[in-house]
Backbone as XML, in Angstrom:
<?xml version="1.0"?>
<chain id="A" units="angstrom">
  <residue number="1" name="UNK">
    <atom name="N" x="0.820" y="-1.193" z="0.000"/>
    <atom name="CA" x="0.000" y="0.000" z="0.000"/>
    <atom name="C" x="0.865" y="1.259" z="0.000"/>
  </residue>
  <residue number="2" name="UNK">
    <atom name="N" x="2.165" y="1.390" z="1.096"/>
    <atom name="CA" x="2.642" y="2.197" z="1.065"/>
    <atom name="C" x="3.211" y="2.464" z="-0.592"/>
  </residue>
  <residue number="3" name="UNK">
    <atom name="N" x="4.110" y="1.567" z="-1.290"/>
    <atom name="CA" x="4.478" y="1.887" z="-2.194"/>
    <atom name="C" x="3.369" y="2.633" z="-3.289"/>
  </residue>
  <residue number="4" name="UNK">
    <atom name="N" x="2.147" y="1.926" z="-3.250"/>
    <atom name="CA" x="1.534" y="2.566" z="-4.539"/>
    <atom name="C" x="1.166" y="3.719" z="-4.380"/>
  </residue>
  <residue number="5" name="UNK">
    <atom name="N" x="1.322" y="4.609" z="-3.130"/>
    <atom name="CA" x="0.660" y="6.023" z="-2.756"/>
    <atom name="C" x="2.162" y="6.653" z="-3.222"/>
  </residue>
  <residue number="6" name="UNK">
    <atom name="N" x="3.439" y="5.996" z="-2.522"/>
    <atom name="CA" x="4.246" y="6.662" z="-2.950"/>
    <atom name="C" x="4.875" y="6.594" z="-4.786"/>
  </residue>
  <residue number="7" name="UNK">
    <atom name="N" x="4.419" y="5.496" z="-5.005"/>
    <atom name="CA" x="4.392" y="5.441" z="-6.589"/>
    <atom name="C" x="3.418" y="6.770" z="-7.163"/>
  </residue>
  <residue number="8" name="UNK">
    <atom name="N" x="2.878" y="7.129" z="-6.752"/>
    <atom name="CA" x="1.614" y="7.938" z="-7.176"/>
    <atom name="C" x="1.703" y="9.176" z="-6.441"/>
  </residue>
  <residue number="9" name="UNK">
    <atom name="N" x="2.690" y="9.628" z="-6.142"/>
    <atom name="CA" x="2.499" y="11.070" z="-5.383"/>
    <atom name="C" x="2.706" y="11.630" z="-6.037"/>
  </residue>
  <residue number="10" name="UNK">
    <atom name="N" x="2.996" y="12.054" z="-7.296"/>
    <atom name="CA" x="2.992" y="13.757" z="-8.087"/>
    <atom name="C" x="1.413" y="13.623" z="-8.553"/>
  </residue>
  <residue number="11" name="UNK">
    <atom name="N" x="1.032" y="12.397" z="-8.397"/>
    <atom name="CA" x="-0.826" y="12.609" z="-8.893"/>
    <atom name="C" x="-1.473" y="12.912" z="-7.931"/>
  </residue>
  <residue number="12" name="UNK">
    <atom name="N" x="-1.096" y="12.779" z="-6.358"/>
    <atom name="CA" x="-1.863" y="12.863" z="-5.368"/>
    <atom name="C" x="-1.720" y="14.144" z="-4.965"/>
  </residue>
  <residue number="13" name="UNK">
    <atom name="N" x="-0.336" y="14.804" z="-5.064"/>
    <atom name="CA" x="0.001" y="16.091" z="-4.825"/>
    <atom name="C" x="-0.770" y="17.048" z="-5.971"/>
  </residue>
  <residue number="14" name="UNK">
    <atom name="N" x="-1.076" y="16.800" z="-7.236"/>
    <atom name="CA" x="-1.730" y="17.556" z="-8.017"/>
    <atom name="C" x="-3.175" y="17.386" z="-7.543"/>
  </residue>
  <residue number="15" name="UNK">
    <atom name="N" x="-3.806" y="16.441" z="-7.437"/>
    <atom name="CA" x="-5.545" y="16.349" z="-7.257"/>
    <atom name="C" x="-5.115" y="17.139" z="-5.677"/>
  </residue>
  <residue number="16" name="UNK">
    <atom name="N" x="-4.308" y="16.969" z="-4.675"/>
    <atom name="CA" x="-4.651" y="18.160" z="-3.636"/>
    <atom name="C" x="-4.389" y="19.490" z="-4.053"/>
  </residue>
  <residue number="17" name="UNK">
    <atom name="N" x="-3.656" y="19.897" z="-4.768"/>
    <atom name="CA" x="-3.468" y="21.326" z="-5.298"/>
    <atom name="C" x="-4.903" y="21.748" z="-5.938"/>
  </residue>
  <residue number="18" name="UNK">
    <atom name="N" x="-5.452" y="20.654" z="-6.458"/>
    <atom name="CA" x="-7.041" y="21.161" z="-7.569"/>
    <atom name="C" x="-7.834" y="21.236" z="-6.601"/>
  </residue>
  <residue number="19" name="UNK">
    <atom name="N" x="-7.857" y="20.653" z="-5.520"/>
    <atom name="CA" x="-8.836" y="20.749" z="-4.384"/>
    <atom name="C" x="-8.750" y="21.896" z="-3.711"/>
  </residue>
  <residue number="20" name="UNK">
    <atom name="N" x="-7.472" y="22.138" z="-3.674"/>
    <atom name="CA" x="-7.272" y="23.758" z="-2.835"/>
    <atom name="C" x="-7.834" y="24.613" z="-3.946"/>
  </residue>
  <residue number="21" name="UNK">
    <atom name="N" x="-7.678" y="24.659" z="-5.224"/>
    <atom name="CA" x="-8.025" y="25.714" z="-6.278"/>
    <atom name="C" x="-9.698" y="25.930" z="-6.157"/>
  </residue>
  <residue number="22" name="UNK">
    <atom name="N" x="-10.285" y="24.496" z="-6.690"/>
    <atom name="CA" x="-11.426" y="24.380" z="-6.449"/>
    <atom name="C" x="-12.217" y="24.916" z="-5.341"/>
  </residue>
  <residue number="23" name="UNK">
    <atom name="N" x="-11.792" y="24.846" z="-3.974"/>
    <atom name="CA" x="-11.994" y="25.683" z="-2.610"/>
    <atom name="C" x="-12.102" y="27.062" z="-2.565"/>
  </residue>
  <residue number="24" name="UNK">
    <atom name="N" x="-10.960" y="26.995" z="-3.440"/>
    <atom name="CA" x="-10.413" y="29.148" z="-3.511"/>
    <atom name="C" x="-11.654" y="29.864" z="-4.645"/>
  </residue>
  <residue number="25" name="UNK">
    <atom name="N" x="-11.993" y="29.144" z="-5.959"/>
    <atom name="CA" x="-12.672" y="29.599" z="-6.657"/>
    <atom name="C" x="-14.664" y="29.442" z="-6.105"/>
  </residue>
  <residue number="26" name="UNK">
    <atom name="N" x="-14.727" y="28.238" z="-5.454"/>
    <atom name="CA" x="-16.135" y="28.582" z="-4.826"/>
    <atom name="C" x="-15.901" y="29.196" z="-3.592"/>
  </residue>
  <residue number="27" name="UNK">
    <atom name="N" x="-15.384" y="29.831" z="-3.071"/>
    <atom name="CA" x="-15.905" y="30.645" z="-2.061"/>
    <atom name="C" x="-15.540" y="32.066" z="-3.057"/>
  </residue>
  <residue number="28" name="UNK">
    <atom name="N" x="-14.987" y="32.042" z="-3.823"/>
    <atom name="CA" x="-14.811" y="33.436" z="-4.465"/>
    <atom name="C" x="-16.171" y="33.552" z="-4.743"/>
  </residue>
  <residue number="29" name="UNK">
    <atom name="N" x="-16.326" y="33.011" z="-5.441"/>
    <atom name="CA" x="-17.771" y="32.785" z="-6.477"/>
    <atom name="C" x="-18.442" y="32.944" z="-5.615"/>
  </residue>
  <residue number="30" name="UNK">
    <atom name="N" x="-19.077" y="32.321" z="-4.640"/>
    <atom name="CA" x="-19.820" y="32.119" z="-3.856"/>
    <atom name="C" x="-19.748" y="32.950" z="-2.262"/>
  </residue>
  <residue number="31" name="UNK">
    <atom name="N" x="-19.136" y="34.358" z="-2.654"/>
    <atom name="CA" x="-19.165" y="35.089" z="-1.565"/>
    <atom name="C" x="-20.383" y="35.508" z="-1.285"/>
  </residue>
  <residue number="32" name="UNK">
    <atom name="N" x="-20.100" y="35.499" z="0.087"/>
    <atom name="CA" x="-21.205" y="36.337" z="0.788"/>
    <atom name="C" x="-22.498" y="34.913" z="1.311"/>
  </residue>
  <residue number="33" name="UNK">
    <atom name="N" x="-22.353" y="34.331" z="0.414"/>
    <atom name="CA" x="-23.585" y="33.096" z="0.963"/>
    <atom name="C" x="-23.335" y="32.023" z="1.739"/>
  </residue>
  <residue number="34" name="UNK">
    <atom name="N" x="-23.333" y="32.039" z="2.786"/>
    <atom name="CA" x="-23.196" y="31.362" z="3.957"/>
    <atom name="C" x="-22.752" y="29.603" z="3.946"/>
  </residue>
  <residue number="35" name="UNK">
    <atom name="N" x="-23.366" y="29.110" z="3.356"/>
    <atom name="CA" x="-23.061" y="27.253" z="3.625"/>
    <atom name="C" x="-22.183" y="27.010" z="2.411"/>
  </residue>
  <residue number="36" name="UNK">
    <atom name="N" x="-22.009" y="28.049" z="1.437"/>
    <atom name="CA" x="-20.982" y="27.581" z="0.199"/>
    <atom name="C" x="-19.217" y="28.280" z="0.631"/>
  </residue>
  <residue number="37" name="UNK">
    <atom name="N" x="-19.268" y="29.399" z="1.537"/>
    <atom name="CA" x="-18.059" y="29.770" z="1.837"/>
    <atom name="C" x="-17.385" y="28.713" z="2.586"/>
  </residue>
  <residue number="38" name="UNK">
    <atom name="N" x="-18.720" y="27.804" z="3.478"/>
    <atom name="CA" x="-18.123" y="26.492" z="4.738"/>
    <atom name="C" x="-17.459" y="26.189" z="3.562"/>
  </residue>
  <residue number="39" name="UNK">
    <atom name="N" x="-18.163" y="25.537" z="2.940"/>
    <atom name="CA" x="-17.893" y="24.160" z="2.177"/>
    <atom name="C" x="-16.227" y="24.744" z="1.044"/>
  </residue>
  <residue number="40" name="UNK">
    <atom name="N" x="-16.425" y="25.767" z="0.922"/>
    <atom name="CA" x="-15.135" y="26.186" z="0.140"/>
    <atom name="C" x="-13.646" y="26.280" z="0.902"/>
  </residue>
  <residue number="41" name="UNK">
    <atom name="N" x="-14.404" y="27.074" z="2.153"/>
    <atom name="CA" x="-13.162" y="26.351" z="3.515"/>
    <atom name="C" x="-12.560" y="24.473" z="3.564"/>
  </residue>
  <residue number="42" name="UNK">
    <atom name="N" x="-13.946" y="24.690" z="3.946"/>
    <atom name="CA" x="-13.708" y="23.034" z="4.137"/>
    <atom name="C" x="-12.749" y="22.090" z="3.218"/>
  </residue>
  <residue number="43" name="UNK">
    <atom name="N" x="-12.872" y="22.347" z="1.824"/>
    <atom name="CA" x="-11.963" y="22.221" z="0.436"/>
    <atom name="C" x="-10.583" y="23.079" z="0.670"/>
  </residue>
  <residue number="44" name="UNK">
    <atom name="N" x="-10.170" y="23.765" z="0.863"/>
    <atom name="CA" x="-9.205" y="24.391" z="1.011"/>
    <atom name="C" x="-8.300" y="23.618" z="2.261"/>
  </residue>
  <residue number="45" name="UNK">
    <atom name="N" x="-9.395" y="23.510" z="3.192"/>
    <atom name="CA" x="-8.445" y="23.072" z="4.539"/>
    <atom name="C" x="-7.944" y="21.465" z="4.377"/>
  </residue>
  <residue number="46" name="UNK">
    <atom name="N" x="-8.924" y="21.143" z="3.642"/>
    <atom name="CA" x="-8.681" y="19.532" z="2.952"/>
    <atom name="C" x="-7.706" y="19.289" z="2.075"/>
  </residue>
  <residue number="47" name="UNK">
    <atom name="N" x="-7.682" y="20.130" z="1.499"/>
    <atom name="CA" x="-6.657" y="19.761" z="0.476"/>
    <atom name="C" x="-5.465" y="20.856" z="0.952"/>
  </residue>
  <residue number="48" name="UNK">
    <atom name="N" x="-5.198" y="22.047" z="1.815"/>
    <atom name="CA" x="-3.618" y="21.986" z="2.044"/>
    <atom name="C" x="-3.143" y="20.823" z="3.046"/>
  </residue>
  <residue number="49" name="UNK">
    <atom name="N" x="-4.033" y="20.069" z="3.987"/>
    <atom name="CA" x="-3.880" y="19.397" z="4.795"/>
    <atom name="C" x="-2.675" y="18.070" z="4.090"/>
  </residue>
  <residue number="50" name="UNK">
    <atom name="N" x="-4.000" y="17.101" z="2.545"/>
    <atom name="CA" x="-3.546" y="16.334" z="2.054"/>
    <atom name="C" x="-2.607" y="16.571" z="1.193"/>
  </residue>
  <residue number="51" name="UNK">
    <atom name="N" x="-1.950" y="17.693" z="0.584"/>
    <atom name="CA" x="-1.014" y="18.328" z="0.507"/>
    <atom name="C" x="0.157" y="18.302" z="1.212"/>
  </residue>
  <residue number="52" name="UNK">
    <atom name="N" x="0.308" y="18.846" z="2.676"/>
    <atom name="CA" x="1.474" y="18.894" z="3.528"/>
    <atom name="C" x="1.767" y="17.056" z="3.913"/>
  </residue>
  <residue number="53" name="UNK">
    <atom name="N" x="0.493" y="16.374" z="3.337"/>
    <atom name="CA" x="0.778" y="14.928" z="3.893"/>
    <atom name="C" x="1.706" y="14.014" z="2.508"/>
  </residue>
  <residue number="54" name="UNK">
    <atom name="N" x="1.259" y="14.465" z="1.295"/>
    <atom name="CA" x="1.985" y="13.834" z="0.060"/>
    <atom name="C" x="3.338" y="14.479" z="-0.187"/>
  </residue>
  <residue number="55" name="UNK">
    <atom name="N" x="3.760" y="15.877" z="0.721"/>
    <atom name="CA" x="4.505" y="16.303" z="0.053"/>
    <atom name="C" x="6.040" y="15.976" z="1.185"/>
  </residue>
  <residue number="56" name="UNK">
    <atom name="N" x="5.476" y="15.622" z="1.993"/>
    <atom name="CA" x="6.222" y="14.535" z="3.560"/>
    <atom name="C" x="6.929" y="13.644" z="2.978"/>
  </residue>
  <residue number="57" name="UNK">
    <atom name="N" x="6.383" y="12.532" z="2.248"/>
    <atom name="CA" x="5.839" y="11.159" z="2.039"/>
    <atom name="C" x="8.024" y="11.070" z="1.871"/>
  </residue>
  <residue number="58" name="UNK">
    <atom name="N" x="7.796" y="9.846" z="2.481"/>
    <atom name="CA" x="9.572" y="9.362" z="2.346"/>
    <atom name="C" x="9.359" y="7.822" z="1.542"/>
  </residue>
  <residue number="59" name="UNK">
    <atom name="N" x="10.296" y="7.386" z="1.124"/>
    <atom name="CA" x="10.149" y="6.130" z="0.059"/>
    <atom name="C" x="10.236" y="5.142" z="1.275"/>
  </residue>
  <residue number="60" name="UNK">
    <atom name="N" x="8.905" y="4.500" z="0.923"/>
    <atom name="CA" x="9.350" y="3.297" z="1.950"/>
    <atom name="C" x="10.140" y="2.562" z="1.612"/>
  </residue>
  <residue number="61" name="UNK">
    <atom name="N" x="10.301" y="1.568" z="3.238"/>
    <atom name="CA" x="11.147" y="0.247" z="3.118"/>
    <atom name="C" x="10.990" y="-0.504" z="2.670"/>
  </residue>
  <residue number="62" name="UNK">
    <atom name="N" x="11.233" y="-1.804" z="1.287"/>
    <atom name="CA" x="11.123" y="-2.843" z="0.956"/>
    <atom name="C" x="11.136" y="-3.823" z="2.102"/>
  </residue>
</chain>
């Protein structure tokens, strides 16, 4: 398991970067209206989170 996440981290690190974008552009969009700014937080905080976690990632041990 470990290997295939770390096989796959410049894809995991990009889909968290689109998640942060995606976050940044609906709450833009969606200023001022209350349950879409959460949810644009919520995307943002999600994805710098899974972000600071793919961008950690050390090669595992065989």
């Amino acid at each position: 398991m470990n290997n295939l996440i770390y096989n796959n981290k410049t894809l995991l690190i990009a889909i968290s970067v689109l998640i942060i974008a995606s976050g940044a552009i609906l709450t833009y969009l969606q200023y001022n209206i209350e349950p879409w700014e959460t949810v644009g937080g919520f995307l943002c905080g999600l994805g710098l989170g899974l972000l600071l976690i793919f961008i950690s990632l050390k090669k595992p041990l065989d």
